[in-house]
N, C-alpha and C positions, 0 to 999 in steps of 0.2 A: 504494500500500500504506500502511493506515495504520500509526503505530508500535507500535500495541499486538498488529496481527498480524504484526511483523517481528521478528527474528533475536534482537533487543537490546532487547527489551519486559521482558525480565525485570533490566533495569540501568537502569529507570524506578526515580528516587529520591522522585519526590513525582508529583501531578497537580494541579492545581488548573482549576479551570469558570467560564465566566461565561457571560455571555449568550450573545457572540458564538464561543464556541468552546471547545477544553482546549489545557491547556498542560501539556506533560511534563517533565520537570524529569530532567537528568542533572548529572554532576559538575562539566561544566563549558560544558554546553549545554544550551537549552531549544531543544523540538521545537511548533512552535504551528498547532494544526489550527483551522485557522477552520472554522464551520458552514455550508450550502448556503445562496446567498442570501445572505448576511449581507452589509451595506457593514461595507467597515470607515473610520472615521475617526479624529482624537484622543479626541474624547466617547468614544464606544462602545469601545474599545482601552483605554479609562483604568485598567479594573479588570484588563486582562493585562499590563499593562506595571507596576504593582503589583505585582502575583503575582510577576512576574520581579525586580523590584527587593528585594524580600522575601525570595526565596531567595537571588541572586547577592551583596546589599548594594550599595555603591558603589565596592570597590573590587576584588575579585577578578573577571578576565579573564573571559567565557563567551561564546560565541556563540550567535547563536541560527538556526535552519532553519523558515522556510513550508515546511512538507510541504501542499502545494495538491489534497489530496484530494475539495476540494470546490469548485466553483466559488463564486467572490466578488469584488465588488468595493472597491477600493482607493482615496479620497481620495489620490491623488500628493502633495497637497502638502501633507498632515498628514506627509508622511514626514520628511521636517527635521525638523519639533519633535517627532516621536516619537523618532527617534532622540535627538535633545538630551538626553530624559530617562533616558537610560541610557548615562553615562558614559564608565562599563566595556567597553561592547560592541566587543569587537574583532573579528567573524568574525560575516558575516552569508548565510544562503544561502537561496534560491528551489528546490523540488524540483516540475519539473513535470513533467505524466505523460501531456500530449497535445498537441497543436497551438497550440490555444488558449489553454492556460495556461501555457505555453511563451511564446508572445508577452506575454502579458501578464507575466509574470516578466521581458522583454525590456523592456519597456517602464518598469518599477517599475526595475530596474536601472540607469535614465538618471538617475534620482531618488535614487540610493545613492551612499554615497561610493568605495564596493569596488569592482571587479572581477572576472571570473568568479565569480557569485552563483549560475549558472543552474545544476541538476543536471538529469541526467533519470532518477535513482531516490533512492530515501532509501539506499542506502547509500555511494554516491559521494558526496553532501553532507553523512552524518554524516562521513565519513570526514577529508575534505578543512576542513570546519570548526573540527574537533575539533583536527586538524593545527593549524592557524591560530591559534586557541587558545591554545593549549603552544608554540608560536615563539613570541605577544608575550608570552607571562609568562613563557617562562626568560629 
């Protein structure tokens, strides 16, 4: 499901596009749909990791959710420096919705520094994120 046909589409605070995909913007999570096909690496991510750093800044707490609505692939080992660039990030989740993107969320996970990342809907990861969230900032 993506988030715009889900429950909590109407507590979308911003969006922002780029090539590779949209990023939805809540108060203190971004939800980031990547496009069909798309690789992702550091290059190609540079303008949504931007966007994110643009609304969160550098020092207020947010997580953020792959809602994996679309198949793609993932450069492993851009994940280190992508993460590097966003300080702040304290709550990171995987929302997959079949087999395959299930494993491969399993797999990106080995490459994270978190634990339980994997959801198998958007509202158990917004939930649990958001959670996450509001524990490291009180």
């Amino acid at each position: 499901m993506t988030i715009a046909n889900s429950n909590v589409a109407s507590q979308i605070v911003k969006q922002t596009q780029s090539d590779v995909g949209t990023v939805h913007f809540f108060d203190h999570l971004a939800v980031v749909e990547f496009n069909e096909g798309t690789h992702i690496d550091l290059k190609s991510v540079r303008q949504t990791l931007d966007d994110v750093l643009n609304h969160f800044g550098y020092s207020k707490p947010f997580g953020i959710i792959a809602n994996r609505v679309n198949s793609y692939s993932i450069s492993l080992l851009d994940i280190k420096d992508a993460r590097a660039t966003l300080p702040n990030l304290t709550a990171y989740g995987i929302v997959s919705y079949n087999s395959a993107t299930r494993m491969n969320a399993e797999i990106e996970s080995s490459f994270c520094e978190w634990n339980d990342i994997c959801f198998n809907n958007l509202y158990e990861g917004l939930d649990t994120i958001h959670k996450r969230v509001i524990r490291k900032s009180a």
